[in-house]
C-alpha positions in Angstrom: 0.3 -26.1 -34.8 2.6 -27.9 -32.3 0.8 -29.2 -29.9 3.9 -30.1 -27.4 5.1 -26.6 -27.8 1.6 -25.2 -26.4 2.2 -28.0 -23.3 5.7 -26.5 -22.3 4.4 -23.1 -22.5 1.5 -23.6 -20.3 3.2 -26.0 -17.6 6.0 -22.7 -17.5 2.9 -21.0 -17.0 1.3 -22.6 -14.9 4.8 -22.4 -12.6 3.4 -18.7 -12.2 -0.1 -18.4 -12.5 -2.4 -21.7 -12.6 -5.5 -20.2 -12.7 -4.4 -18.8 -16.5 -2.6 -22.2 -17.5 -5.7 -24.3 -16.8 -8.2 -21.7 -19.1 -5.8 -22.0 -22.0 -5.2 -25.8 -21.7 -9.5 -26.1 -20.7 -9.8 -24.4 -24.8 -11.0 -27.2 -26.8 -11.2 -25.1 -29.9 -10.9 -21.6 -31.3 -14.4 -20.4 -32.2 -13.2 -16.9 -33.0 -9.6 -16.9 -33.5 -7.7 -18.8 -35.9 -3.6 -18.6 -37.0 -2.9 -17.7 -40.6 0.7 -18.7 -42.0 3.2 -17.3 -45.1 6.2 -16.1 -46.4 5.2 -12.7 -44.4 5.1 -15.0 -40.9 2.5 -15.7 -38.2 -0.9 -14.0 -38.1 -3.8 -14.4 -36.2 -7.6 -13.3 -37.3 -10.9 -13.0 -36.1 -14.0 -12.7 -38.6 -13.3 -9.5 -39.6 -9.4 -8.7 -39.4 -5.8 -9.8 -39.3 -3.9 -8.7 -35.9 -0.8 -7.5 -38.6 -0.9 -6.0 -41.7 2.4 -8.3 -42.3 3.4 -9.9 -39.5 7.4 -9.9 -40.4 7.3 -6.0 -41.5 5.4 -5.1 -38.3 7.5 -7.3 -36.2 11.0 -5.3 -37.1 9.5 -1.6 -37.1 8.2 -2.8 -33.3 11.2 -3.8 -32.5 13.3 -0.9 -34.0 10.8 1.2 -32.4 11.1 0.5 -28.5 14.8 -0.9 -29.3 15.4 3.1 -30.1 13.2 4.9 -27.9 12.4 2.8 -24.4 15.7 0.8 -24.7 16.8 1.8 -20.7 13.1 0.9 -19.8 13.1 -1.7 -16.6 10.3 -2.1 -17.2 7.3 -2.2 -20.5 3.7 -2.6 -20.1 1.5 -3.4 -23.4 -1.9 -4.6 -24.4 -2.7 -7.3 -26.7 -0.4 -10.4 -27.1 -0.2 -10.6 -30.9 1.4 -13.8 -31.8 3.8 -13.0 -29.5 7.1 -13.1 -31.2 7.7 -9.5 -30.1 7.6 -10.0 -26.8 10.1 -12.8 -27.1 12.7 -10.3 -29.0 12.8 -7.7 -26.2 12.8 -9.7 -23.4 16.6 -10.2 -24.8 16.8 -7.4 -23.4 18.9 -7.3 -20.4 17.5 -3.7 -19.2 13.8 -4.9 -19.2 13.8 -6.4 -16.1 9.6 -7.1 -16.8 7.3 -6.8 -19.9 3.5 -7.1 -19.3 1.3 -8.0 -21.5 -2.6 -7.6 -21.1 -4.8 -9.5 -23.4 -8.4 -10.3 -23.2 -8.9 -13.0 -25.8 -7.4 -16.5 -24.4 -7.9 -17.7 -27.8 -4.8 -15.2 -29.2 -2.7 -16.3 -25.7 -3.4 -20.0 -26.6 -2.4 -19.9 -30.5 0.6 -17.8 -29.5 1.7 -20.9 -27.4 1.7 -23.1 -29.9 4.1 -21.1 -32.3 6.6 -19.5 -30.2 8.4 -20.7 -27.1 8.1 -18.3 -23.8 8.9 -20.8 -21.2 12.2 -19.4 -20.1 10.8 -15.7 -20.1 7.1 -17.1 -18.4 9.5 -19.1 -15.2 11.4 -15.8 -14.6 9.0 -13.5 -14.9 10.2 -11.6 -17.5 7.3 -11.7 -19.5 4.3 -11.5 -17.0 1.0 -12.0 -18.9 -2.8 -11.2 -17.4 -6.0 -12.5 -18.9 -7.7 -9.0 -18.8 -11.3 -9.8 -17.7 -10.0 -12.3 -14.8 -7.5 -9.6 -13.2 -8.5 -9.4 -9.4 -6.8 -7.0 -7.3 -5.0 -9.4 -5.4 -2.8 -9.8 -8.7 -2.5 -6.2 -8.9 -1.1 -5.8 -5.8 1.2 -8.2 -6.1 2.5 -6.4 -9.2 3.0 -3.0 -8.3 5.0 -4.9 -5.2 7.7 -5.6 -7.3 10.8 -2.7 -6.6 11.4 -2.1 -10.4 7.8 -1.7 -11.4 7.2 0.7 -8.4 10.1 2.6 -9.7 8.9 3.5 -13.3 5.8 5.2 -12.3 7.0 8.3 -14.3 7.8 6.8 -17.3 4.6 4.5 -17.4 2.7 4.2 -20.6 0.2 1.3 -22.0 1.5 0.4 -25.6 -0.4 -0.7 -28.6 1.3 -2.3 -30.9 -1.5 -3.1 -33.2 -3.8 -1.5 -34.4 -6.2 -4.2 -34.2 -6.5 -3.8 -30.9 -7.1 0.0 -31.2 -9.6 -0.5 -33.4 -11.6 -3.4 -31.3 -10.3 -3.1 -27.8 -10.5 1.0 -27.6 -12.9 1.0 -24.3 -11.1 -1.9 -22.9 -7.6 -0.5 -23.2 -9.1 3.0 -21.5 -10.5 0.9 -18.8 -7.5 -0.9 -18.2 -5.6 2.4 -18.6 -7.0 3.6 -15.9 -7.2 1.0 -13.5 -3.9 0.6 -13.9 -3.3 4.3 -12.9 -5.5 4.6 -9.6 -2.9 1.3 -8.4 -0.3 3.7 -8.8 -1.8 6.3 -7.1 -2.3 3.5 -4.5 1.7 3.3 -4.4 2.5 6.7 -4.6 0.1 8.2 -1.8 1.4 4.6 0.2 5.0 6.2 0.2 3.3 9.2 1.9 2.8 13.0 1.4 3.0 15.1 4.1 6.5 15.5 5.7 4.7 17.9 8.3 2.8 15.4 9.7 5.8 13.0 9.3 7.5 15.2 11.7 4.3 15.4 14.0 4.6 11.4 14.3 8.3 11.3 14.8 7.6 14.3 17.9 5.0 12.4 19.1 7.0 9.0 19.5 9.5 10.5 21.3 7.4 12.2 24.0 5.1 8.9 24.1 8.0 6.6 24.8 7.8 6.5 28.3 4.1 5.7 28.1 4.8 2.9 25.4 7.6 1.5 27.5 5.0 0.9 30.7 2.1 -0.1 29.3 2.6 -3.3 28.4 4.2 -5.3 25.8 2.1 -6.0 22.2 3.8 -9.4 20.8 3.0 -10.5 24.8 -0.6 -9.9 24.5 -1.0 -11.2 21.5 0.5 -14.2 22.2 -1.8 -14.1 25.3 -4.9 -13.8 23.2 -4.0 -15.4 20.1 -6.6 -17.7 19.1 -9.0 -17.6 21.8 -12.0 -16.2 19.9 -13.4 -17.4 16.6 -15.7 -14.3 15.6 -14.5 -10.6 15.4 -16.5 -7.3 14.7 -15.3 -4.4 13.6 -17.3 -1.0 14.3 -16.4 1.7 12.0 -18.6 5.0 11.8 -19.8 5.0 8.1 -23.6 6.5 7.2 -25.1 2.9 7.5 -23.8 2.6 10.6 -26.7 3.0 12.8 -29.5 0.3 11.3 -26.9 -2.2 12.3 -26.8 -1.0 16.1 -29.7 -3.3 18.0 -28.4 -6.2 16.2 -25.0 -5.5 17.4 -26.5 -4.8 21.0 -28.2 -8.1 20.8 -24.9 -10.2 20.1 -22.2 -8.4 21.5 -21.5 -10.9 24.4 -21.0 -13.6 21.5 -18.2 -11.9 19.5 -14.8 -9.8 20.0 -15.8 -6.5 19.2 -13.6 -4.3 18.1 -14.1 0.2 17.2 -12.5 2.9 15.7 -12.1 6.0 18.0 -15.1 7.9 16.3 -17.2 4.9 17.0 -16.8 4.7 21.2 -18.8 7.2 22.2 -21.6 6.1 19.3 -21.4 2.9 21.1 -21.0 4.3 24.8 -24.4 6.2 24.1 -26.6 2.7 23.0 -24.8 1.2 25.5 -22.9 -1.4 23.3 -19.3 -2.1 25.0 -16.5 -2.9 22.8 -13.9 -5.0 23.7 -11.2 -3.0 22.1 -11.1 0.6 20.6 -8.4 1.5 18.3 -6.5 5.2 17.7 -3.9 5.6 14.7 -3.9 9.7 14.0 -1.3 11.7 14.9 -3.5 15.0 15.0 -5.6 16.2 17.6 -8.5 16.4 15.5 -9.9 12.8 16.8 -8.8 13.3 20.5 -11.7 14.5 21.0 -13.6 11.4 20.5 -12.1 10.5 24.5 -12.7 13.8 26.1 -16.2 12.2 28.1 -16.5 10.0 30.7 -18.6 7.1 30.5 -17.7 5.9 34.1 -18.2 2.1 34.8 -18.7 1.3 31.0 -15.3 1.9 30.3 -14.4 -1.1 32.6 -13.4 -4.1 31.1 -12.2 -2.0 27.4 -8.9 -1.8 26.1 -7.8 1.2 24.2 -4.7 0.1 21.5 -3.4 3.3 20.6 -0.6 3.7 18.2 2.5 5.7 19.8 2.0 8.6 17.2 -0.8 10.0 18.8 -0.9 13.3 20.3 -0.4 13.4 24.0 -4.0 15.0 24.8 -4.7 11.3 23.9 -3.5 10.0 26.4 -4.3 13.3 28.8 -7.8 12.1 28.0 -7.4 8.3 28.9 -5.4 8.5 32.3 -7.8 11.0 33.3 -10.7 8.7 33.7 -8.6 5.8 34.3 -9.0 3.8 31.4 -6.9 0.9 30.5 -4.8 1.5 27.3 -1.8 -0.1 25.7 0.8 2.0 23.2 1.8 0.1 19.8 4.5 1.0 17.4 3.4 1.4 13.8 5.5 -0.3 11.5 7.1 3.1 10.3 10.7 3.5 9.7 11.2 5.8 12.4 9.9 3.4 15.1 11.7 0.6 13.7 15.1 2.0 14.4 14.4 2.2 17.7 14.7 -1.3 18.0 11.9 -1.8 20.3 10.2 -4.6 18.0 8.0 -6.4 20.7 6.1 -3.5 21.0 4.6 -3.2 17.7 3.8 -3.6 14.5 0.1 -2.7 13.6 -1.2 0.4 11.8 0.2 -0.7 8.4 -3.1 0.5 6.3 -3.9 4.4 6.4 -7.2 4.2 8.7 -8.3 3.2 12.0 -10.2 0.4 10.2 -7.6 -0.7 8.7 -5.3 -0.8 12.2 -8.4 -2.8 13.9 -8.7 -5.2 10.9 -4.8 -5.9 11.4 -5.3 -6.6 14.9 -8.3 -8.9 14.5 -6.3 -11.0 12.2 -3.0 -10.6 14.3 -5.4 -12.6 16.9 -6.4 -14.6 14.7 -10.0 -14.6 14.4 -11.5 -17.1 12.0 -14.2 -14.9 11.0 -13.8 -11.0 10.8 -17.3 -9.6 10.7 -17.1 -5.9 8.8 -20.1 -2.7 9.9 -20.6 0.9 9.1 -17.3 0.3 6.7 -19.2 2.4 4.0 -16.0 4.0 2.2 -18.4 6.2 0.4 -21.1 8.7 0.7 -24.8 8.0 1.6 -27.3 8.9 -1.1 -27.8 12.0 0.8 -24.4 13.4 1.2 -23.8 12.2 4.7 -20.0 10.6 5.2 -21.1 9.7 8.6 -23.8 9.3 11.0 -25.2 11.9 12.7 -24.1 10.5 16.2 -20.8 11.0 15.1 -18.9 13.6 16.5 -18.7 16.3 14.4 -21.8 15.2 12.6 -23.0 13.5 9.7 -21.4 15.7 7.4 -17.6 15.5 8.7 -15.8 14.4 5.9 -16.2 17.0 2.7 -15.7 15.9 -0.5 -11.6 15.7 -1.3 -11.2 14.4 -5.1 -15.0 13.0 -6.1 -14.5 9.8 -7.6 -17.2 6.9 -8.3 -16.6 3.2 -7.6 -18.5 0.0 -7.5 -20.6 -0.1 -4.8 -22.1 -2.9 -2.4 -23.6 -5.6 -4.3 -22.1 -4.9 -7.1 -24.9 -3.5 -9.1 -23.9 0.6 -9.4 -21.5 2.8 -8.6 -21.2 5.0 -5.9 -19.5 8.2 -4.4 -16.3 8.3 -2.7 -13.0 10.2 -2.6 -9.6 9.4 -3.1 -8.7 9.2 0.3 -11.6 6.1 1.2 -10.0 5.2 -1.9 -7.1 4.5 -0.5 -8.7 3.3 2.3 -10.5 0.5 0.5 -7.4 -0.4 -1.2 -5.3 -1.1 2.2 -8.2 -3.1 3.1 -8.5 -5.7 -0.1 -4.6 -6.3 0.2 -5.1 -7.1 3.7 -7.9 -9.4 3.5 -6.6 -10.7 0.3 -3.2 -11.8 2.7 -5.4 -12.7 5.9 -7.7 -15.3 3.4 -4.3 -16.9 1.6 -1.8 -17.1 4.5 -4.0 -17.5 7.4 -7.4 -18.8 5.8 -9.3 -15.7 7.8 -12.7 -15.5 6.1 -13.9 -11.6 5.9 -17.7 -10.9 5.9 -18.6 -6.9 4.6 -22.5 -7.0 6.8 -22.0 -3.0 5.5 -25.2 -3.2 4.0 -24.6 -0.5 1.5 -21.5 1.9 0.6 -18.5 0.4 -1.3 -18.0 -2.9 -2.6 -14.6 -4.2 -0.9 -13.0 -6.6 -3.0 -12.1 -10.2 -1.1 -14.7 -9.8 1.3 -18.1 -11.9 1.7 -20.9 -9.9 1.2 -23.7 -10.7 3.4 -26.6 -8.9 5.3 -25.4 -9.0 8.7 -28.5 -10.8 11.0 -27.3 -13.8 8.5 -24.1 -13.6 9.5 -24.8 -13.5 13.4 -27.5 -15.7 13.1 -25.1 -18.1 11.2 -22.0 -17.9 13.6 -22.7 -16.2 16.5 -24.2 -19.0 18.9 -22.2 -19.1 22.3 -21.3 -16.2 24.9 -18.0 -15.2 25.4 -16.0 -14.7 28.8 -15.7 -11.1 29.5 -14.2 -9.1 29.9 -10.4 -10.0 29.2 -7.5 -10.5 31.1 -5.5 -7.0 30.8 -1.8 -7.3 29.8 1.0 -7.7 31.6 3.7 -4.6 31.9 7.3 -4.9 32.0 9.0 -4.4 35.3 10.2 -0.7 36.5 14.1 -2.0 36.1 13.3 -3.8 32.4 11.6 -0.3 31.4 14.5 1.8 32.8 16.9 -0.3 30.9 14.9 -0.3 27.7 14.6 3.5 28.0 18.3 4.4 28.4 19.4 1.8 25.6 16.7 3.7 23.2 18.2 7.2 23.8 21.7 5.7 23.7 20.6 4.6 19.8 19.0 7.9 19.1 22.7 9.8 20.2 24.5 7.5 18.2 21.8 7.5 14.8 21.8 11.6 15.1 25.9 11.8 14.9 26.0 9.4 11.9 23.1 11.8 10.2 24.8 14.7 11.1 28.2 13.2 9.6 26.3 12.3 6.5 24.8 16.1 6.4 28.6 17.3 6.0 29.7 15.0 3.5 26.8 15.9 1.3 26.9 19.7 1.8 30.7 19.4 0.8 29.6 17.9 -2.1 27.0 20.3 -3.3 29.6 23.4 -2.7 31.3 22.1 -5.7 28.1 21.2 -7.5 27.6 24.7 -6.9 30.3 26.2 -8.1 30.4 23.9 -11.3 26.9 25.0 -12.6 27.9 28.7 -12.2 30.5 28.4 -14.8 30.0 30.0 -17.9 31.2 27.0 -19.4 30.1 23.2 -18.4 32.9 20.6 -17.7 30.9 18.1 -18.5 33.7 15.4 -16.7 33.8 17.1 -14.1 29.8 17.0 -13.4 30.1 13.3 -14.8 32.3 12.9 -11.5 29.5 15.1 -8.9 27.1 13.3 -10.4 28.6 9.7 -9.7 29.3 11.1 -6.2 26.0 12.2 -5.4 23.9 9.1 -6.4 26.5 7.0 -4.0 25.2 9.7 -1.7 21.9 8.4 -2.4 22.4 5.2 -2.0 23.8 5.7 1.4 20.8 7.6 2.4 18.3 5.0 2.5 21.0 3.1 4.3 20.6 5.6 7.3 19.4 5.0 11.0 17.4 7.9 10.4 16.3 7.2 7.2 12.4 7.0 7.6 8.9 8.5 6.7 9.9 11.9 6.8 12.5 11.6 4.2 10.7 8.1 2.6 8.7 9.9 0.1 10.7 12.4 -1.4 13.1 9.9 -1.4 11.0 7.5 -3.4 9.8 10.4 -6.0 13.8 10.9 -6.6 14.4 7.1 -7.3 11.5 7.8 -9.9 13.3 10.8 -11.3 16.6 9.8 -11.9 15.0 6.7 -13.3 13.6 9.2 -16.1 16.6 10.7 -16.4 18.6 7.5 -16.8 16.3 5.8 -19.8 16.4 9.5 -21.6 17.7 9.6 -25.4 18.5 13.3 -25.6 21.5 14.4 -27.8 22.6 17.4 -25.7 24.6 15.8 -23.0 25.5 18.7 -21.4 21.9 20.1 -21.2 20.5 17.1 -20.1 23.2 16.9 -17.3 22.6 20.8 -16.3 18.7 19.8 -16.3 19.4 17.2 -13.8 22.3 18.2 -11.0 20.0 21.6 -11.2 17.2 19.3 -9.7 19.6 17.2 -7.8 20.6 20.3 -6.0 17.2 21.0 -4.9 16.2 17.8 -4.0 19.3 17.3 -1.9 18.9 20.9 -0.1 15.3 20.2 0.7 16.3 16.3 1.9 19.4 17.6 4.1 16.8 20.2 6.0 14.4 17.3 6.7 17.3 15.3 8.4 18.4 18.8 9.8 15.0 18.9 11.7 14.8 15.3 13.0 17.6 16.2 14.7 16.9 18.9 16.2 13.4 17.8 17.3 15.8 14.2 18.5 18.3 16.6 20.3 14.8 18.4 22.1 13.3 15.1 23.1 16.7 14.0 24.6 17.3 16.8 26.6 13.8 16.6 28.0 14.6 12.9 28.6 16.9 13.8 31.3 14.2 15.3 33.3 11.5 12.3 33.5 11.1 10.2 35.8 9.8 7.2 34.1 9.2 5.3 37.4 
């Protein structure tokens, strides 16, 4: 075995992924692996079997196999390593942009390195390799990050390509199978799904403007604010909420405090003031959770709202004088408005998640997590039953099971808190590496959250929570009447000048599809000339993402047609001018439903304009 080959191979490694480099060079010998070499090639064997039947035969029907079928691929995911020379052969491949290899044995990784040199393909991340049982979600994220992987969702499969591993690895590949699946779930729900409510948002921006625009400034407060507290804790209104209220009461002076909407008037009625209370939804559903009036215990609270509520919101808030502050989410939509300083936050798909971004966008040392249950309570509640539509608010939407708190059993959830959780582990996972914020889940039951510390949450106080804070906080600073004014007739300025260059893209696409049109209705297909339509519009789709008003209306169709014509592109079908047919036909549905999307973000820009002229934003 070559001994400097295996060296190379793990210092390329370790270029990418340390952790792995340092297991396979900590092997100090194969216990149940060992390499077998002939005139048929490399093999490697445990006690019982040989990974090949013959190693050189196996190798070319492999490679004549996905050279045939998955040739187009960008990208190839496989488990089981082998000895590796296949992997080397297709990553030759100029197409395959990645190929990812799960394996669970380091002893097959570690004999592969010693026969076959990867380190070009392990530096570029060509060939991306994961030690199965070590896989934390942090690296999955990162992953299913990458543009081309994100991409090939359709045309995902796991390969095998030995049965060896079939035969020993069956539950583990299923596993694994389906891990990897719920992250692209993650993706593909992340890209969003609802163009209604997309529209709802984009409404509801517009009419808040004013509001956000005189309420002062986010990147000023948090500059303000930044690293003035050590400990934050966040309230959310999970089953197991309640048991950890007189604790909270008890220490609530000695930490920034921090609730979701649904959790102010839990807190309001034990009297526990928070310091902030956070609002992401665009529906009217949790407005409710500020139509009360707790008088003088609103004093001293700030209300961070993002500017895609509904306006009863903030009907509800200026009725009883409460102090509140409008922030941008960090949407597409909000983003062209160029009004950067005030926003981002709201990244994750809950209110939790919005309040855990702001704790760490202040730079809290310590982010203390309660009530964060992300599942159901043994007895069917999803909340408790101080919350406001009860303890039973949240039915069941896509039962799933997942590992719960402490790690022991699983426990129900739905995809949704799924998702939830998700948004959570890739943000603490980012807050512990970039800003070395320590995340403690005090939950106390509910789902395990991956990243954070679990620990019962009088240890936690008792631990950290020693001095009293000033408070309450100053309030922040708004612009001045002739800064707003300016800002608001520069933004509706932009939005005349984004709708003309959408509604000159509309035309030129609509022009286009008359003679797609036309073509298809032939009797007979000119395959050229569709060749040329075709050509045209996927310029057109290029251009698309590159408009003002391309954003989370259109984002997720848009996104599920990059996946399409992905398929379409890495098909081997013989009919040409079927296959074409098959796909302008789609095209042209895709690109009649995209156009009326843009069609009624202008409309609904054009509304919001012409009411524009009417306020009086002094």
């Amino acid at each position: 075995m070559n001994k400097e080959l295996f060296l190379k191979n793990t210092q390329a490694l370790f270029e990418v992924d340390q952790i792995l480099a340092y297991k396979l060079r900590a092997l100090q010998k194969f216990e149940n692996f060992q390499a077998k070499i002939n005139e048929d090639g490399i093999n490697f064997a445990n006690n019982f079997e040989e990974i090949y039947e013959n190693p050189k035969k196996d190798f070319i029907e492999n490679l004549n196999l996905y050279k045939n079928q998955y040739f187009k691929y960008p990208v190839l995911f496989f488990y089981g390593f082998g000895n590796g020379k296949l992997y080397k052969a297709l990553c030759e491949n100029k197409n395959h942009k990645h190929i990812i290899v799960f394996e669970d044995e380091l002893e097959i990784l570690a004999l592969a390195f010693y026969f076959t040199d990867l380190t070009k393909e392990l530096r570029s991340e060509k060939l991306i390799i994961f030690h199965t049982p070590s896989i934390t979600t942090a690296q999955l994220v990162t992953l299913f990050m990458y543009e081309s992987i994100q991409k090939s969702v359709k045309i995902f499969n796991l390969f095998i390509h030995s049965d060896f591993y079939l035969k020993f690895y069956a539950q583990k590949i299923q596993n694994l199978n389906q891990i990897l699946i719920e992250n692209i779930r993650f993706i593909v729900l992340a890209k969003g799904n609802d163009p209604h409510d997309s529209i709802i948002g984009i409404k509801q921006v517009l009419n808040n403007l004013p509001k956000l625009l005189s309420h002062g400034v986010f990147q000023e407060f948090l500059k303000e604010r930044k690293g003035k507290v050590k400990n934050a804790i966040i309230v959310s209104t999970g089953p197991s909420l309640i048991k950890q209220l007189p604790l909270l009461k008890e220490y609530v002076n000695k930490a920034t405090i921090f609730c979701a909407d649904s959790a102010y008037p839990i807190l309001a009625k034990y009297n526990i003031k928070p310091d902030y209370v956070c609002m992401l939804e665009r529906d009217d559903v949790v407005s409710k959770c500020f139509d009360n009036d707790f008088k003088e215990f609103d004093q001293g609270i700030l209300f961070i709202i993002s500017s895609v509520v509904h306006q009863e919101v903030i009907h509800f808030l200026e009725r009883n004088f409460r102090k509140y502050m409008l922030v941008h989410r960090p949407l597409h939509f909000a983003s062209s408005l160029n009004l950067k300083e005030f926003g981002y936050i709201g990244v994750g798909a809950s209110v939790a998640n919005m309040a855990y971004e702001l704790a760490a966008g202040l730079r809290h040392e310590n982010i203390i997590l309660i009530g964060q249950d992300l599942a159901y309570a043994e007895d069917g509640s999803s909340h408790p039953k101080e919350h406001i539509y009860g303890n039973e608010g949240e039915k069941i939407r896509g039962e799933v099971y997942t590992l719960a708190y402490g790690g022991k059993k699983q426990v129900r959830t739905q995809l949704t808190w799924n998702l939830f959780r998700q948004a959570f582990e890739k943000d603490i996972f980012w807050a512990k590496e970039k800003l070395q914020i320590n995340t403690y889940n005090c939950t106390e039951g509910g789902a395990r959250i991956e990243g954070t510390i679990e620990k019962p949450f009088k240890e936690v106080c008792e631990n950290f929570l020693k001095e009293d804070l000033k408070k309450p906080f100053d309030l922040p600073k708004n612009l001045e009447i002739n800064e707003i004014k300016n800002k608001f007739l520069q933004t509706q300025k932009l939005l005349t000048k984004n709708v003309k260059q959408s509604e000159e893209f509309i035309k030129k696409c609509n022009n286009e599809l008359k003679k797609l049109n036309f073509e298809l209705n032939k009797l007979e297909l000119n395959l050229s000339t569709l060749e040329k339509i075709k050509k045209n519009l996927l310029k057109f789709f290029n251009e698309f993402k590159k408009l003002k008003l391309f954003n989370e209306l259109t984002q997720a169709i848009y996104y599920h047609n990059e996946c399409e014509i992905l398929r379409y592109e890495v098909l081997n079908e013989i009919d040409q001018k079927e296959k074409m047919k098959e796909f302008l036909t789609n095209q042209k549905a895709w690109w009649l439903q995209a156009l009326e999307y843009l069609n009624s973000q202008n409309k609904a820009i054009g509304e919001s304009l012409e009411k524009y002229k009417n306020d009086d934003i002094s």
